[in-house]
C-alpha positions in Angstrom: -17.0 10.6 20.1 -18.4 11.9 16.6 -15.3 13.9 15.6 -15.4 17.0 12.9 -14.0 15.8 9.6 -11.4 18.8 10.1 -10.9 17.9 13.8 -9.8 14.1 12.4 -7.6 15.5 9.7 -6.1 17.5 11.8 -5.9 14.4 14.8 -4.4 12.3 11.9 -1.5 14.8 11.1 -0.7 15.1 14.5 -0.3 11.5 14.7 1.2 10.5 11.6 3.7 13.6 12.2 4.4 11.9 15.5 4.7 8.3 14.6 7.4 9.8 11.8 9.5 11.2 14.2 9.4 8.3 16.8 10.3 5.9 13.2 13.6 8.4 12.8 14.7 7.9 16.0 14.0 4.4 16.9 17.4 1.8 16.2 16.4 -1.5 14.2 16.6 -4.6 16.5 15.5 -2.4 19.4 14.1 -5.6 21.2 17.0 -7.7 20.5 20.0 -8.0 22.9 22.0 -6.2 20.9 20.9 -2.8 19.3 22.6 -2.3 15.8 21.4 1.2 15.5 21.4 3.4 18.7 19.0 6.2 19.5 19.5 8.5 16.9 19.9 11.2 19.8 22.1 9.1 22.0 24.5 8.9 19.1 24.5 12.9 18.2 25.4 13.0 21.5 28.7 10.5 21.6 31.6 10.7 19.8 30.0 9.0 16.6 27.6 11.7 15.5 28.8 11.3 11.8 28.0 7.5 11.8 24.7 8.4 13.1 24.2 11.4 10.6 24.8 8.5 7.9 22.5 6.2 9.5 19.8 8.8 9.2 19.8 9.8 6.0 20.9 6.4 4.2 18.1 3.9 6.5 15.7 6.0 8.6 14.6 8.6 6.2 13.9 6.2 3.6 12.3 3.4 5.8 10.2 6.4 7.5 9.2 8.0 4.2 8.0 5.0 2.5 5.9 3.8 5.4 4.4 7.1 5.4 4.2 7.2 1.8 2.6 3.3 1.4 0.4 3.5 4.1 -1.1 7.0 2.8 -1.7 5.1 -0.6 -3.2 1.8 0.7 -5.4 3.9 2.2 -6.3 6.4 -0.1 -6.6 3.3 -2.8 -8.3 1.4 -0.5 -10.8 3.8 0.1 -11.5 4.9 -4.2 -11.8 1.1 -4.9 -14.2 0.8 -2.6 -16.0 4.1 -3.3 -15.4 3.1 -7.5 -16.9 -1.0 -7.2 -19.6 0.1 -4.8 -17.7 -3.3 -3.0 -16.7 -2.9 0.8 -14.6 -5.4 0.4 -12.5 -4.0 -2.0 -9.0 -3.1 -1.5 -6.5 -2.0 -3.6 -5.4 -5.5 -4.8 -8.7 -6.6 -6.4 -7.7 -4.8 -9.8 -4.9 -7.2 -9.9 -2.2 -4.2 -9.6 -0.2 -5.5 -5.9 -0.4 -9.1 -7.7 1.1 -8.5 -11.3 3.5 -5.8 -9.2 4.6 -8.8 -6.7 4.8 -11.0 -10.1 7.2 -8.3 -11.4 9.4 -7.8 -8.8 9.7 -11.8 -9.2 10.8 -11.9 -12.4 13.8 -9.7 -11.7 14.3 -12.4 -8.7 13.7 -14.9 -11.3 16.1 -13.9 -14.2 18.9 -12.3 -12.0 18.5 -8.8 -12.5 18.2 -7.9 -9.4 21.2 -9.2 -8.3 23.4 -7.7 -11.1 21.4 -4.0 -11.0 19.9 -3.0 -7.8 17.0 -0.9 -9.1 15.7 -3.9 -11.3 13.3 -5.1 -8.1 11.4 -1.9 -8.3 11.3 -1.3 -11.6 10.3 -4.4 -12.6 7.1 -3.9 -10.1 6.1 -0.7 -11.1 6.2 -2.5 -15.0 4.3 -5.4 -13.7 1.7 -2.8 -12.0 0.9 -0.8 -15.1 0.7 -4.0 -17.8 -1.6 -5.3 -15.1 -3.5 -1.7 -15.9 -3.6 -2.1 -19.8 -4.7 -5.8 -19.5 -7.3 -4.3 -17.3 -8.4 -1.7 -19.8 -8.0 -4.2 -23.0 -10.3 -7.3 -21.6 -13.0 -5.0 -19.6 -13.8 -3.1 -23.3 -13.9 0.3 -24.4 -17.5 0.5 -22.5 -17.2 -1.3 -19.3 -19.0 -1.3 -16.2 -17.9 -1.5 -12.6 -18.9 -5.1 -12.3 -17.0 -5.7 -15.6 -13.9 -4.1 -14.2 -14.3 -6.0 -11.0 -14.7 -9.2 -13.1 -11.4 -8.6 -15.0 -9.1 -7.5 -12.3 -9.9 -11.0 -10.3 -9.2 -12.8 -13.1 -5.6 -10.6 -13.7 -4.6 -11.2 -9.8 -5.8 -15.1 -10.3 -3.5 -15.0 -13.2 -0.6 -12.8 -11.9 -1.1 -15.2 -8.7 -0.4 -18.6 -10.5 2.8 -16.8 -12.7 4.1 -15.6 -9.3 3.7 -19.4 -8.0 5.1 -21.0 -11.5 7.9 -18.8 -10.8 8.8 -20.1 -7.5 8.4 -23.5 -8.3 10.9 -22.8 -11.1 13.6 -20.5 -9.3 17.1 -21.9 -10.3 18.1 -22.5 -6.5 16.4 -22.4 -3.2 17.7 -19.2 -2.1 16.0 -17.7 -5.1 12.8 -18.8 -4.1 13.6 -17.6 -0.2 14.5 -14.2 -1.7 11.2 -13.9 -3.5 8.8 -15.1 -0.6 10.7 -12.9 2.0 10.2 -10.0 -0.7 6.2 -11.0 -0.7 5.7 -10.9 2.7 6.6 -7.1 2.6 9.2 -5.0 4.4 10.9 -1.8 4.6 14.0 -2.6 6.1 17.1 -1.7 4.3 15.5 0.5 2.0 17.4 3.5 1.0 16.9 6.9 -0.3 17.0 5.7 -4.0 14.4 3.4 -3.4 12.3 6.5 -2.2 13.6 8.7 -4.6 12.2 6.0 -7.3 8.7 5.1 -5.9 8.1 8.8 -4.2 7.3 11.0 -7.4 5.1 8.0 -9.1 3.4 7.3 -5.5 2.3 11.5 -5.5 1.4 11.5 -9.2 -1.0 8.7 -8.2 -2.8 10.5 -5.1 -3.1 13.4 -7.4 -5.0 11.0 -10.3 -7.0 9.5 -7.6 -8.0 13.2 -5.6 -8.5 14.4 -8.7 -11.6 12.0 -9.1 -12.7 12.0 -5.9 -15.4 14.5 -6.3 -17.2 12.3 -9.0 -17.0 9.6 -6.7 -19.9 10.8 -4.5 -22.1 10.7 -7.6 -21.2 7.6 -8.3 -22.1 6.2 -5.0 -25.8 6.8 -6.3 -25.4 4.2 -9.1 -23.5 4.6 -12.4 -27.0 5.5 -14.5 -27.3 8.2 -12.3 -24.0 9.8 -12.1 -23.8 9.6 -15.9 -27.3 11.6 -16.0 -25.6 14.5 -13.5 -23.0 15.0 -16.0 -20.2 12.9 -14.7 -18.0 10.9 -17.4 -18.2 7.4 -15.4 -15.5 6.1 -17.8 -12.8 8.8 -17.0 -13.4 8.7 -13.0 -13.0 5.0 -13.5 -9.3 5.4 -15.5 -8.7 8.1 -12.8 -8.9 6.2 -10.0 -7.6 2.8 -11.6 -4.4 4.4 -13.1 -3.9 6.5 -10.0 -4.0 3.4 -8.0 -1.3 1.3 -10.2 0.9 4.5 -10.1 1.0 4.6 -6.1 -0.3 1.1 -4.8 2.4 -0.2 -7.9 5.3 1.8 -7.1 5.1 1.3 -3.1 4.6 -2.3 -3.6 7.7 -2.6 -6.0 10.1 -1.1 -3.3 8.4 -2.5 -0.6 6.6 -5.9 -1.3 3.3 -6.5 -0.7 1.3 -5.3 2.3 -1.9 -6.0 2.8 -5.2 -5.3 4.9 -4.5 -2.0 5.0 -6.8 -1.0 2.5 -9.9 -2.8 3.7 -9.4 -1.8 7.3 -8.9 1.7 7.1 -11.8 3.3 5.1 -13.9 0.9 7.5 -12.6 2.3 11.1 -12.9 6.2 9.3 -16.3 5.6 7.0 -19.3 6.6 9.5 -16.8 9.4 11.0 -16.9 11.4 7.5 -20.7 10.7 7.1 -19.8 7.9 4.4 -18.8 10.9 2.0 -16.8 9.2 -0.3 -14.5 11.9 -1.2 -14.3 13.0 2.3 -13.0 9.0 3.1 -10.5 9.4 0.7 -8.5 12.0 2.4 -8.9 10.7 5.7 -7.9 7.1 5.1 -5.0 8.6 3.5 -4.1 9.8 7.3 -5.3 6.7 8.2 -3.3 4.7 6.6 0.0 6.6 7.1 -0.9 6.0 10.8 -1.3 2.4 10.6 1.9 1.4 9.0 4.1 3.8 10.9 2.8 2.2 14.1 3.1 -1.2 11.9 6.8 -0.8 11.4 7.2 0.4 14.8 5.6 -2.5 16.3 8.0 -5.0 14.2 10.9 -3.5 15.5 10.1 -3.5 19.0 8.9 -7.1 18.9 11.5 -9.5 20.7 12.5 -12.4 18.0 15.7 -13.6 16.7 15.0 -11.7 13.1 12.9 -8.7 12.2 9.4 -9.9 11.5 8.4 -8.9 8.1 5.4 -5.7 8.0 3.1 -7.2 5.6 2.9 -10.7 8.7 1.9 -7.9 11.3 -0.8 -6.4 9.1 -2.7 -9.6 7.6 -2.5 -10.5 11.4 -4.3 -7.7 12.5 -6.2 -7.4 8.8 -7.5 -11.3 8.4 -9.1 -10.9 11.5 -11.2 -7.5 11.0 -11.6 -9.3 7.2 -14.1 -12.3 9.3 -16.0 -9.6 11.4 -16.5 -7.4 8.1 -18.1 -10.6 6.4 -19.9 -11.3 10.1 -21.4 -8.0 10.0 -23.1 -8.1 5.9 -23.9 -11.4 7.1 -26.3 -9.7 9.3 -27.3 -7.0 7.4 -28.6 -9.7 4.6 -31.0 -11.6 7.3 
């Protein structure tokens, strides 16, 4: 059915709205023989509705705002990388911004800062995220092009890639290095409300550099040459969008380690639904992905295993394989 670009905003607040609430009430280790965290409801109800107050605001709140929060800005990223490169296989980590933020949030693994101050993890993402957008900037040249731009953000996640590995392969014990690959697989347990209160304004000044471009975007699906001849200042759309995507895809990343797929799958499943309008796909794979990573972090917590399973396994596992039918598909279009 060939839904109304309103009618799907719309269908995506509903849902997203939804998924939030089902997030605030559901208990970690809900699948597990023992729950840690009741029903939120159940426990207003008993004799512990202080504990359970606490438990909402300190380790729901947070864990549902950021999966909102990240999966609205792997979407929306995903959707103005791929609108920016002209590339439908871009995704919000081909400007090297979720790599040098993972590399980051390793270093404060690395040299102990995390341990001794608490807010080093994220902070040292969201740094790692916007040197990863001056090296951009600095190697592309004053007067890059798109390809150029593509061209130096594979080289930066190559780079910020091998760091991240030199890193492990250097981490003073091995419970070091298990901290930093559990961090990389991507999670949102545990987090708490200064976690969101430090990734939250960055990841909204970022949807508001991004939006703000978005109009410019549909000339530039037309080719470069031609949206510079209708008046649009290529160069600033492209710092708009790049910038805007360090300041959300960076901060969410830092706080919540790197999740991935989301990006490439969501502007896919929405694009012929908004009549491949560029700007149009941006705002709708922001609902998008809010939906998908709600349902994401859901899913890992009503999955019966021993531990939680990490967010970032569920979505390459759904992701890798949509990836394959993507390539499939251009395949065919080539012959």
């Amino acid at each position: 059915m060939n839904l109304g670009f309103s009618n799907l905003i719309w269908l995506m607040v509903v849902t997203a709205a939804g998924l939030f609430c089902l997030s605030l009430t559901l208990p970690s280790g809900f699948s597990g023989s023992q729950t840690h965290a009741p029903f939120l409801l159940t426990e207003l109800l008993g004799d512990n509705a202080e504990v359970a107050w606490l438990i909402f605001i300190e380790l729901r709140v947070p864990r549902a705002s950021l999966a909102l929060l990240m999966g609205a800005s792997l979407g929306l990223a995903g959707a103005a990388m791929q609108g920016l490169l002209q590339n439908p296989l871009a995704e919000p980590g081909v400007v090297g911004v979720s790599g040098s933020a993972a590399l980051g949030a390793a270093l404060a693994f690395y040299t102990g800062l995390s341990a001794l101050i608490p807010m080093a993890l994220p902070l040292g993402g969201i740094v790692g995220a916007f040197i990863a957008v001056i090296l951009l900037f600095t190697i592309a040249g004053k007067r890059a092009d798109t390809a150029t731009l593509l061209l130096a953000g594979i080289a930066l996640n190559a780079i910020a890639g091998a760091l991240t590995a030199l890193v492990l392969n250097l981490a003073p014990n091995p419970f070091a290095a298990m901290e930093i690959i559990f961090w990389q697989m991507g999670s949102l347990a545990d987090r708490s409300l200064l976690h969101l209160k430090i990734a939250g304004p960055l990841i909204v000044a970022g949807w508001v550099s991004i939006l703000l471009a978005a109009p410019a975007t549909r000339a530039l699906s037309l080719g470069e040459v031609t949206a510079a001849s209708l008046g649009i200042n290529v160069r600033s759309t492209q710092l708009q969008i790049i910038v805007g995507t360090a300041l959300c895809v960076g901060a969410g990343v830092a706080v919540t380690g790197v999740i991935g797929f989301v990006g490439l799958v969501v502007p896919h499943l929405l694009r012929r639904v908004c009549n491949h309008d560029p700007a149009q796909l941006m705002l709708a794979s922001a609902g998008g992905g809010a939906c998908l990573l709600l349902a994401a972090d859901i899913a890992v917590r009503c999955i019966p295993a021993n531990a939680e399973l990490k967010l970032g396994v569920i979505t390459a596992l759904l992701g890798a394989p949509f990836f394959l039918y993507l390539i499939f598909q251009l395949r065919k279009l080539e012959q």
